[in-house]
C-alpha positions in Angstrom: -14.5 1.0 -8.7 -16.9 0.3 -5.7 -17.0 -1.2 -2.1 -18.8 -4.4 -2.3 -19.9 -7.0 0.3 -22.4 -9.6 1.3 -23.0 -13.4 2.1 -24.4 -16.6 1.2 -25.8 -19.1 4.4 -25.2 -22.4 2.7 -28.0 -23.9 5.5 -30.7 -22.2 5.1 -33.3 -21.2 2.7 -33.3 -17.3 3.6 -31.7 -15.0 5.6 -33.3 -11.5 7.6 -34.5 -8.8 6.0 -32.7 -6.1 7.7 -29.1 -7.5 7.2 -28.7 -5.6 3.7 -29.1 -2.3 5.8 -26.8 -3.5 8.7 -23.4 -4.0 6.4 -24.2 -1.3 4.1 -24.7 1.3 7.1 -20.9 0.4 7.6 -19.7 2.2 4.1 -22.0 5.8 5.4 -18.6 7.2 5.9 -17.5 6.7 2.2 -18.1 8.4 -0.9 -20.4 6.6 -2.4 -22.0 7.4 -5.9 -25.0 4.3 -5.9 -25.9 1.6 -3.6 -27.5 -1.4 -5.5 -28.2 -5.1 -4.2 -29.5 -8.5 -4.9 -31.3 -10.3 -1.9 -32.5 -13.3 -2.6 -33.5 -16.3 -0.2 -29.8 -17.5 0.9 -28.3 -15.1 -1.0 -26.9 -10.8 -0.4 -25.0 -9.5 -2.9 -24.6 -5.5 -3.1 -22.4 -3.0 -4.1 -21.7 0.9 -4.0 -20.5 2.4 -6.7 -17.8 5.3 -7.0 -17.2 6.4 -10.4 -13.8 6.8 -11.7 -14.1 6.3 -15.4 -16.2 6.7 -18.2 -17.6 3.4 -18.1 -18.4 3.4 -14.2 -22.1 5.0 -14.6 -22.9 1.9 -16.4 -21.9 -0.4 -14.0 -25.1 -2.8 -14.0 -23.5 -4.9 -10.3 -24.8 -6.7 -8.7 -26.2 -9.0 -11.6 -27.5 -12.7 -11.4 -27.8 -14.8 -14.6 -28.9 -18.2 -15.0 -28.3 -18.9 -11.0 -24.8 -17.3 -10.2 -24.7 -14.1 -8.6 -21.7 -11.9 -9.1 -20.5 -7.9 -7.8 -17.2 -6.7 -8.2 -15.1 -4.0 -7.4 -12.4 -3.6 -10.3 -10.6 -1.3 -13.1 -9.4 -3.5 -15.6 -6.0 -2.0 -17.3 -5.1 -5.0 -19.5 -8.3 -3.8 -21.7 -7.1 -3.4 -25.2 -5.8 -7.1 -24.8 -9.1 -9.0 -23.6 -11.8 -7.2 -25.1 -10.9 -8.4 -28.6 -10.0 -12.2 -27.2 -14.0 -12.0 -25.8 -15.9 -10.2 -28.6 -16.7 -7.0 -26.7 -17.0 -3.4 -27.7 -14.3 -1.2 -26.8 -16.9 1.6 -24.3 -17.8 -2.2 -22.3 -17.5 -2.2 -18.4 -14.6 -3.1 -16.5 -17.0 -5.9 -14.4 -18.4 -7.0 -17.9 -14.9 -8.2 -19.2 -14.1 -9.7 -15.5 -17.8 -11.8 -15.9 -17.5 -12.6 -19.7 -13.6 -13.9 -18.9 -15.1 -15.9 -16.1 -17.8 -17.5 -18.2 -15.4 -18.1 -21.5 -12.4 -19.7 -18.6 -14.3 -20.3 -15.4 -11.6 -19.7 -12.5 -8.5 -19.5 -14.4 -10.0 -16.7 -15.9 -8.5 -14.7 -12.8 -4.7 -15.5 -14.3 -5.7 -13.5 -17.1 -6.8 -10.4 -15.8 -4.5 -7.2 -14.7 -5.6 -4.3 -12.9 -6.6 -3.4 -9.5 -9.8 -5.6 -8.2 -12.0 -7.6 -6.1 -15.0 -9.9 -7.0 -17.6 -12.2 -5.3 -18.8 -15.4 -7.5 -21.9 -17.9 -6.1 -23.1 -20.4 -8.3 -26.2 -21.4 -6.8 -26.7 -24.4 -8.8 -23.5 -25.9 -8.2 -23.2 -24.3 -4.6 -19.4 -22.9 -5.0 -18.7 -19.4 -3.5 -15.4 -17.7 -5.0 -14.2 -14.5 -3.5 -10.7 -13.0 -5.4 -8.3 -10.4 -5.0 -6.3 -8.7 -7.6 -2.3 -9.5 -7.7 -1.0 -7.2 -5.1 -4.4 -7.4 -3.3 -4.6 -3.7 -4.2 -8.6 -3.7 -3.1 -8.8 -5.6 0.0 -11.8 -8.0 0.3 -12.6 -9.6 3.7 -14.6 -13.0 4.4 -15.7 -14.6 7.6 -16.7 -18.5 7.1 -18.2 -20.3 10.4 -19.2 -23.2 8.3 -22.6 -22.5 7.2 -22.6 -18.7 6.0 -20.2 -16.8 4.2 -20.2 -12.7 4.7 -17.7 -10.9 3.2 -16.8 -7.4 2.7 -14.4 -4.3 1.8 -14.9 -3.2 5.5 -14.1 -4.9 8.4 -17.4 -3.3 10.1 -19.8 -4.9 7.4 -18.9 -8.5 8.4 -19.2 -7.4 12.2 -22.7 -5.8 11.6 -24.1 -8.5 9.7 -22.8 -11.2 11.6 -24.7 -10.3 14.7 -22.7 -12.5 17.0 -19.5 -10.8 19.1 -16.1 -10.9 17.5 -13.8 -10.4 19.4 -10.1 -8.4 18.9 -7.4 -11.1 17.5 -4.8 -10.5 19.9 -2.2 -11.9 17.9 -2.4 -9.4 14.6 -2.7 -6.7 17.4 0.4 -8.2 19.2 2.2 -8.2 15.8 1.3 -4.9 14.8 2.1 -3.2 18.1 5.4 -5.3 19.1 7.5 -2.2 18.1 7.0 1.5 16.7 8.0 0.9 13.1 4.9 1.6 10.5 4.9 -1.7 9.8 1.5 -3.5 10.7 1.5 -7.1 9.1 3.2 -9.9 10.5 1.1 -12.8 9.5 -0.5 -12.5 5.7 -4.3 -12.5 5.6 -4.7 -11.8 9.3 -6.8 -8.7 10.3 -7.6 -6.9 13.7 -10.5 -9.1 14.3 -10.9 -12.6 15.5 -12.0 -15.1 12.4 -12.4 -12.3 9.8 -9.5 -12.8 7.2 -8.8 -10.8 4.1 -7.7 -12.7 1.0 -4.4 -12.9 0.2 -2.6 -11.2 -2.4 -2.7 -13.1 -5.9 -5.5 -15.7 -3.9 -8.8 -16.4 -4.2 -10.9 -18.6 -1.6 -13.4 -21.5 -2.7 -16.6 -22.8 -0.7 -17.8 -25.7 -2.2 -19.7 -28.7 0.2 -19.0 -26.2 2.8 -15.2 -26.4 2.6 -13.0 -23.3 2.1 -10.3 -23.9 -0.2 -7.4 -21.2 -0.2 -5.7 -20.9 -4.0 -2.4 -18.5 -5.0 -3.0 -18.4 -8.6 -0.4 -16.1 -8.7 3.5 -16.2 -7.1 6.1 -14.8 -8.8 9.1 -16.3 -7.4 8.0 -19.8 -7.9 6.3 -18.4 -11.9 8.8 -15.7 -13.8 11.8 -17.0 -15.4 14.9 -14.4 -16.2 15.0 -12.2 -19.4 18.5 -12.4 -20.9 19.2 -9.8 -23.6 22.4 -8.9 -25.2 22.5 -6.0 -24.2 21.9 -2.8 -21.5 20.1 -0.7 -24.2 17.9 -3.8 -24.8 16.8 -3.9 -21.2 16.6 -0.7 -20.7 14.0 -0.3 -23.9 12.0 -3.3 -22.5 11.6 -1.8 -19.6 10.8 1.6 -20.6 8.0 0.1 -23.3 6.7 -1.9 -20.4 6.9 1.2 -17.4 4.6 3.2 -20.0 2.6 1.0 -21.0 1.9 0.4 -17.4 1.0 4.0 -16.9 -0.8 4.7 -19.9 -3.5 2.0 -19.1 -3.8 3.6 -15.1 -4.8 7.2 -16.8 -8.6 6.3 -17.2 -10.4 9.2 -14.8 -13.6 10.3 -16.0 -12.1 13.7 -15.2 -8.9 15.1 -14.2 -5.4 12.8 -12.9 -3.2 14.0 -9.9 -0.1 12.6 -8.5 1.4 12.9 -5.3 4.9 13.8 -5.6 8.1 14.2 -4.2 11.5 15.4 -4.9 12.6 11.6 -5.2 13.2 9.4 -8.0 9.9 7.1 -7.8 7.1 9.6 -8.1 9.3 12.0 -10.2 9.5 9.1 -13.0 5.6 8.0 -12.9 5.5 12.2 -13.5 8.0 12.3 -16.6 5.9 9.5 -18.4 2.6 10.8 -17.2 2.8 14.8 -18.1 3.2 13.7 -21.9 0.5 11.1 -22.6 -2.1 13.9 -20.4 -0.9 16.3 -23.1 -1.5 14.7 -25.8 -5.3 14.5 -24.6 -5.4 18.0 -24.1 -4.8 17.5 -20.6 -3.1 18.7 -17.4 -1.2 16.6 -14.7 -2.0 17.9 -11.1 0.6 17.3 -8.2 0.5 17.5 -4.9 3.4 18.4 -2.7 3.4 18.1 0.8 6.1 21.1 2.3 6.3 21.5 6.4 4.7 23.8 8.3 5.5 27.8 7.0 7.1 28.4 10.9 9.1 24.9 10.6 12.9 25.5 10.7 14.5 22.5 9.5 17.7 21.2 11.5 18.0 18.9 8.6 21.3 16.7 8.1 22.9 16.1 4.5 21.0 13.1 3.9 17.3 14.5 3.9 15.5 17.0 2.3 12.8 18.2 4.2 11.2 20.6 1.5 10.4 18.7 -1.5 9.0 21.6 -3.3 12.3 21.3 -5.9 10.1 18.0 -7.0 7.0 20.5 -8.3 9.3 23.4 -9.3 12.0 20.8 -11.7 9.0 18.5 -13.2 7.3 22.3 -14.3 10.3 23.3 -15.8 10.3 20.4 -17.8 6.3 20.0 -18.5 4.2 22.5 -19.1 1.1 20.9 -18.4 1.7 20.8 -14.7 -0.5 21.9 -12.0 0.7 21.8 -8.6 -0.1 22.8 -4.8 2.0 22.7 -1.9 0.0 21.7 0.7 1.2 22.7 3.9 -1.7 22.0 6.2 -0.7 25.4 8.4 -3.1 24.5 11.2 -3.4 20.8 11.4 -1.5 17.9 13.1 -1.3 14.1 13.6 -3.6 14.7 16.3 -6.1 15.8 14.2 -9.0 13.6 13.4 -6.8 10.7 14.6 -10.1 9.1 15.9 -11.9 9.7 12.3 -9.1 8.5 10.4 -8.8 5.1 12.9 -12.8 4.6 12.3 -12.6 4.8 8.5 -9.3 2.7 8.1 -10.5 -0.2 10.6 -7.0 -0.3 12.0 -5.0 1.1 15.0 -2.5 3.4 12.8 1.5 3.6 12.9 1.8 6.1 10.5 0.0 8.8 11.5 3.0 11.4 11.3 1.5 11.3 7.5 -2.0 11.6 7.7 -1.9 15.2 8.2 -0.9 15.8 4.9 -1.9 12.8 3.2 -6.2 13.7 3.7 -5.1 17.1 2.7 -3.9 16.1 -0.9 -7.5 13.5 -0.4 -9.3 16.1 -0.7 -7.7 18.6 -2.9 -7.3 15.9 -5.6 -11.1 15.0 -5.1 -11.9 19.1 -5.3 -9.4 19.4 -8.7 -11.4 16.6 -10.3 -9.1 13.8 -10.0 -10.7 10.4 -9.4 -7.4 8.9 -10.5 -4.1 9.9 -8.3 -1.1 8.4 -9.1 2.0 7.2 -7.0 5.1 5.8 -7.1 5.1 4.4 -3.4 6.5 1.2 -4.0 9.4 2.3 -6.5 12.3 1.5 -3.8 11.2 -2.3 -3.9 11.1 -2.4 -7.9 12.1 0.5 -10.6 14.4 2.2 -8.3 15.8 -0.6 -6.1 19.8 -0.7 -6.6 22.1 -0.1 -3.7 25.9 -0.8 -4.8 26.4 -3.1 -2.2 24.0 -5.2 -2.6 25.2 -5.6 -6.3 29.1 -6.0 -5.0 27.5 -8.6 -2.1 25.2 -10.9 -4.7 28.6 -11.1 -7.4 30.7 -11.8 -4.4 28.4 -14.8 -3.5 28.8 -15.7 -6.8 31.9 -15.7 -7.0 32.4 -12.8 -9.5 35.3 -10.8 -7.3 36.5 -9.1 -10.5 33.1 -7.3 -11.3 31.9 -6.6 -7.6 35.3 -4.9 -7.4 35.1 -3.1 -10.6 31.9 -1.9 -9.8 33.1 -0.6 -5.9 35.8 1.6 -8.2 33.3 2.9 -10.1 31.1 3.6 -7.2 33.8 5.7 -5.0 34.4 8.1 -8.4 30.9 8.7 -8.6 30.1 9.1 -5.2 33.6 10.5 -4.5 34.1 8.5 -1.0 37.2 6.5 0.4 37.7 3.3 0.3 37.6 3.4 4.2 34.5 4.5 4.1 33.1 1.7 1.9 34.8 -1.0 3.9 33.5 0.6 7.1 29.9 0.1 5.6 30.2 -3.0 4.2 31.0 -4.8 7.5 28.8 -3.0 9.7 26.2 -4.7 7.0 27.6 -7.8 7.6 27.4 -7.7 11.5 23.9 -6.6 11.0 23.4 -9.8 8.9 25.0 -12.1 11.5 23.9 -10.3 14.5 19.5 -9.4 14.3 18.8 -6.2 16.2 15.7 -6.7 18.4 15.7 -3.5 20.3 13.2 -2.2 18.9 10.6 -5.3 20.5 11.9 -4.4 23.8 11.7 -0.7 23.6 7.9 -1.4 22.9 5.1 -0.9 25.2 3.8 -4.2 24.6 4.3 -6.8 27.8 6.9 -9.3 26.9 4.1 -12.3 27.9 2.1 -11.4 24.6 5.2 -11.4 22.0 6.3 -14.8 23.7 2.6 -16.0 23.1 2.4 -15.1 20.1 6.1 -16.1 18.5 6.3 -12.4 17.6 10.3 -12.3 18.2 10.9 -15.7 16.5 8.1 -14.2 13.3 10.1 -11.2 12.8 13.3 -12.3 12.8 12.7 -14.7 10.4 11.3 -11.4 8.2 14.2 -9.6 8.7 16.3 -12.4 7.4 14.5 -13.6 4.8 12.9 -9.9 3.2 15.1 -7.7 2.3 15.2 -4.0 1.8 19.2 -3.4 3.4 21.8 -2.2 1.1 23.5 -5.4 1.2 21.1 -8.1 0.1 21.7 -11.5 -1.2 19.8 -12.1 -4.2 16.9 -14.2 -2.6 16.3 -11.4 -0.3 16.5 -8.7 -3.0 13.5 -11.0 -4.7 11.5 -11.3 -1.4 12.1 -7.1 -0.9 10.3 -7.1 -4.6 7.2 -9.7 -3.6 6.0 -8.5 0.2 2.7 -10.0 0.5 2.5 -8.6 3.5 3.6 -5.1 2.3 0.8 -5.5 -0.2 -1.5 -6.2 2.6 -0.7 -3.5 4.6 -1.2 -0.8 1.6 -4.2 -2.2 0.1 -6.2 -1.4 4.0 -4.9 1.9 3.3 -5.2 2.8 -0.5 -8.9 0.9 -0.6 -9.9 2.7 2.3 -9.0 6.0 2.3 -10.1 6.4 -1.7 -13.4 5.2 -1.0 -13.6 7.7 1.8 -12.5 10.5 -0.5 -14.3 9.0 -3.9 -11.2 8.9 -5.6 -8.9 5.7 -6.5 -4.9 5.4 -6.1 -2.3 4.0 -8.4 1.1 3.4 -8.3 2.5 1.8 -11.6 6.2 0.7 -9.7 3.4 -2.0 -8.0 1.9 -3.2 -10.9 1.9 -6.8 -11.5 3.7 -6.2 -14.9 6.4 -4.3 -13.7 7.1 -6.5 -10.6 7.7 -9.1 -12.8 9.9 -7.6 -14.7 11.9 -6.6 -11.9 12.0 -10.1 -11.1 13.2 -10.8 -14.0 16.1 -8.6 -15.0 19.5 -9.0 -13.6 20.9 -7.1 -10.9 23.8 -5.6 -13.8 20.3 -3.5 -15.0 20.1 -2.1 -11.2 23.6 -0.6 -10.3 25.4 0.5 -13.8 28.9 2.3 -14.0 28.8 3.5 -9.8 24.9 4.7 -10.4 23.0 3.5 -8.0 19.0 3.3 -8.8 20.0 2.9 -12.1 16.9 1.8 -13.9 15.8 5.5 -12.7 19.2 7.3 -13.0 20.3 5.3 -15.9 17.5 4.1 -18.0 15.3 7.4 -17.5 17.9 9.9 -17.4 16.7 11.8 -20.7 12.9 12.4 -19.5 13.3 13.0 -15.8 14.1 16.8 -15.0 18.4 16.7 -14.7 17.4 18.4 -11.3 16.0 15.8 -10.0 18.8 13.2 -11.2 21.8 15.5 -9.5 20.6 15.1 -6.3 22.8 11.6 -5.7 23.0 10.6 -1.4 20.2 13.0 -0.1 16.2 11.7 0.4 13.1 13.6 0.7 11.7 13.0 4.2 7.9 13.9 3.9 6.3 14.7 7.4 9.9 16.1 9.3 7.6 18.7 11.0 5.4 16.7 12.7 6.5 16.8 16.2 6.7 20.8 15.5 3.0 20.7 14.8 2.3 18.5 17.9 4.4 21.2 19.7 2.2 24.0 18.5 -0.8 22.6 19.1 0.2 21.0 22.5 -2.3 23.1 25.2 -4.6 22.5 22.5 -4.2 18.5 23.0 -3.0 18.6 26.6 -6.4 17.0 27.8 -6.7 14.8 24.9 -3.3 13.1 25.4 -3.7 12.8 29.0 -6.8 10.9 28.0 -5.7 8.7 26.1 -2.3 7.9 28.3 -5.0 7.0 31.0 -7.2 4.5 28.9 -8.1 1.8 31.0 -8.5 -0.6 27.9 -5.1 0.6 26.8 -3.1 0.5 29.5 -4.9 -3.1 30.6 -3.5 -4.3 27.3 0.2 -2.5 27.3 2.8 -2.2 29.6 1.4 -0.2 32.9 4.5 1.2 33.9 5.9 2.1 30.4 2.5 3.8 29.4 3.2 6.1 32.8 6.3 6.9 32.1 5.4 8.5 28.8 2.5 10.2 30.4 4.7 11.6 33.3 6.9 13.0 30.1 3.9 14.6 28.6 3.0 16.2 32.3 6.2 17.8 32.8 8.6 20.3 30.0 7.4 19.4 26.6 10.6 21.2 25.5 12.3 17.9 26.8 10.1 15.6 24.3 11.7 14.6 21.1 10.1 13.1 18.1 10.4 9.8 19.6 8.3 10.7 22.4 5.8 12.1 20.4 5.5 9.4 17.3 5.3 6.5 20.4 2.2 8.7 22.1 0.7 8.9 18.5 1.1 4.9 18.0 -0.5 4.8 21.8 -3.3 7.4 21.1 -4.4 5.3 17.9 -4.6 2.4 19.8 -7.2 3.6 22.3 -8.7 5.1 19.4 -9.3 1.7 17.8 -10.4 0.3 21.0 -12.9 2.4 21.4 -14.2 2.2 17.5 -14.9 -1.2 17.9 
């Protein structure tokens, strides 16, 4: 694994001296093991290393043979496959198999490779740049073109510093991302913060050749993956369990120890169950990390969350003996807390930053506990554990199979033990939501109502809302677009690139994988909801390795970060300035709403006893902001 950047100027014969030491001053903030570089006349190719397996010491990047220059920032996982197909030995570097594949298939070679990476091709003699990105974009790679030179970069900053020209805020990705208070930052795929700086697309790769840039998807699964049809249940379900660990076992590679961060919930808990076993039978321990509120935090939770997830560490030790865990509770620290740090290292004016608190916290305990690998299961809602029974009763009903989506509501209320009433009171308040688009949350924003109309951020998100997915009632061909989010993928890869290279460390999460979203893609929704079980490729398919703890708990979700505004709270005299300073920007309030921003600060001036966690996650959004504007 490694940050990489550089460029090419395709007019000229050499470029300055000092720009290696301009982009790479941009990664000082990041763990980096090695810095190495190629500079020669048009051409800057460097990389820093962070080693995460075995083989990373070894890394020889960047190389240059025979006129193409190449640096990459990649783990392989599809290893035991390729290395046999090109003649390697089995301790060979994950960038040698990405650079023999290359030269044995030129670009196609991309199709062929699974894993998390990015890589940087120029072939001098033929003059084509390539710049890829894995599947799910899980390392982000960015890339400014102005038609003569090419920089790109893991970091937004090393494009700006090497450029040496101003670059100015793109007003439209920030109008996107700040048209409401949702987490939610991508609107438009492949756009970033900054004004002509891009990152590639998920399953893409760009092409410069006679200084036109070519855009290629070598990879979309709704237009590529066909359905599986089995006989039978137990068939799918033992296709997808060979599959799910096979997934796994090629993602536990750390030179040292592996960690995951988990919850109480079905996702992580799974990745856990498979994961404990293998690390056994190496002799090994699997560390997790639990975040738990604040030790003074009295929950006023309702029946549908669970606020304390520590059942998740206590029921997967009960199970598995080689567990490790920690609760971290972060007793002193807030979302306040190096907000500006955490905005400066992401690149990015945050929306989640109720989470960073305890996220950084598991960073660096992980990094402290040896783990340069730490596992996830993040995106399991969207793949292995998607299956609400509605949407299952909603897709047969469009089909036309009334007998089944009925026969599967019957079995739903038994399991559940809820009333018909209450079913058909759900159902059509789904429907209205499907009819009727709720766009509240846009006007409840601080952003002035000129830029969204500018921008076609009203008309952009309601065509997302329709067309993606993620209720409980989705037709089919949203269900499929809830699976593949490129922008989703966009939107973690910032994160999970960024914060592991700040932290030397590198996160997984097998329920993205390329393999298993394709096989989610591919199964029927019968393998999703089975007998009333919701979730059932989890609750069904795994129900003899997860712990039966974690399986009873049937219409309650963890809620990770439900003490946030209690911390804030706490902490308030200790912030008072600090808010007021940022509720006072000039750039902010110049580029929000005046009299919105004033009437959150006037909240903030008077009885914080009156602020709720609305309040407080909008001033959090706000303070990020400023924060980003005065990064960069």
């Amino acid at each position: 694994m490694a940050a990489i950047w550089g460029m090419v100027d395709f007019s000229s014969k050499s470029i300055k001296e000092n720009i290696e030491e301009k982009m790479m001053d941009s990664y000082k903030e990041y763990k980096i093991d090695r810095y190495d570089h190629i500079q020669e006349e048009n051409v800057l190719f460097s990389c820093g290393h962070v080693y995460i397996n075995r083989e990373s010491e070894k890394e020889v990047l960047p190389r240059k043979e025979e006129d193409i220059y190449f640096v990459a920032d990649a783990i392989i996982d599809n290893r035991e496959e390729l290395i046999p197909k090109l003649g390697l030995s089995p301790d060979v570097t994950d960038s040698e198999i990405i650079w023999q594949a290359y030269i044995k298939w030129g670009e196609e070679s991309v199709k062929k490779l699974i894993g998390n990476f990015s890589y940087a091709i120029y072939d001098k003699k033929e003059d084509i740049f390539l710049l890829f990105t894995d599947h799910t974009s899980s390392r982000c790679i960015n890339y400014l073109y102005d038609g003569n030179i090419v920089f790109f970069s893991t970091t937004y900053k090393g494009i700006i510093n090497g450029y040496e020209k101003d670059i100015s805020y793109n007003y439209k990705w920030l109008a996107a991302c700040e048209s409401n208070s949702s987490a939610d930052m991508i609107l438009f795929e492949g756009l970033t913060p900054f004004e002509d700086i891009y990152q590639v697309k998920c399953g893409s790769y760009i092409k410069i050749h006679n200084k036109k840039l070519t855009q290629i998807r070598y990879w979309n699964p709704l237009k590529e993956v066909k359905a599986l049809k089995f006989n039978s249940l137990n068939e799918y379900q033992d296709y997808f369990l060979t599959t799910f660990k096979k997934v796994i076992k090629s993602m536990l590679r750390s030179i040292d120890n592996t960690g995951i961060m988990l919850s109480c919930g079905l996702d992580s808990t799974a990745v856990a169950s498979l994961t404990a076993p293998f690390l056994k039978e190496e002799g090994k321990n699997l560390y997790t990390y639990t975040s738990i509120p604040h030790p003074d935090f009295v929950s006023h939770e309702n029946k549908f969350y669970i606020t304390n997830e520590s059942i998740g560490q206590e029921a997967l030790k009960e199970k598995f003996y080689n567990v490790k865990s920690r609760l971290i509770d972060c007793p002193q620290k807030d979302a306040l807390d190096r907000m500006k740090e955490h905005v400066k290292i992401l690149e990015v004016p945050l929306k989640s930053a109720v989470n960073l608190t305890w996220l950084e916290e598991i960073y660096e305990n992980a990094y402290k506990d040896g783990c340069r690998v730490l596992l996830k299961g993040q995106y399991g809602n969207s793949t292995i554990s998607y299956g609400p029974v509605l949407a299952y009763v909603w897709q047969k009903m469009l089909e036309g199979h009334f007998r089944k989506a009925y026969k599967q509501l019957k079995y739903f209320k038994k399991e559940m033990r809820v009333t018909k009433k209450n079913l058909l009171q759900v159902f059509f308040s789904q429907l209205r939501e499907k009819i009727i688009i709720d766009m509240s949350p846009i006007k409840d924003g601080y952003l002035p109502i000129e830029e969204i109309k500018k921008y076609g951020i009203d008309k952009r998100l309601k065509e997302c809302i329709k067309k993606n997915g993620g209720s409980i009632m989705d037709s089919k061909k949203a269900w499929k677009n809830f699976i593949y989010a490129p922008e989703v993928y966009q939107h973690l890869s910032i994160f999970d690139t960024k914060n592991g290279l700040k932290n030397g460390i590198v996160m997984r999460d097998p329920t993205k994988d390329k393999r298993i979203i394709e096989l989610c893609l591919a199964f029927p929704i019968d393998c999703f909801v089975i007998n009333g079980k919701e979730r059932a490729m989890v609750t069904c398919f795994m129900s003899d390795i997860l712990p039966k703890r974690i399986l009873d708990i049937k219409n309650r979700r963890g809620l990770q970060g439900a003490d946030f505004s209690f911390r804030l709270e706490k902490n308030f005299e200790r912030h008072k300035q600090e808010i007021n300073n940022y509720l006072e920007s000039e750039k902010l309030n110049d580029y929000l709403d005046k009299e919105k921003v004033y009437k959150l600060k006037e909240k903030f001036k008077a009885d914080i006893s009156n602020l709720n966690e609305k309040d407080y996650r909008e001033m959090l959004v706000l303070a990020s902001l400023d924060s980003f504007f005065e990064n960069f």
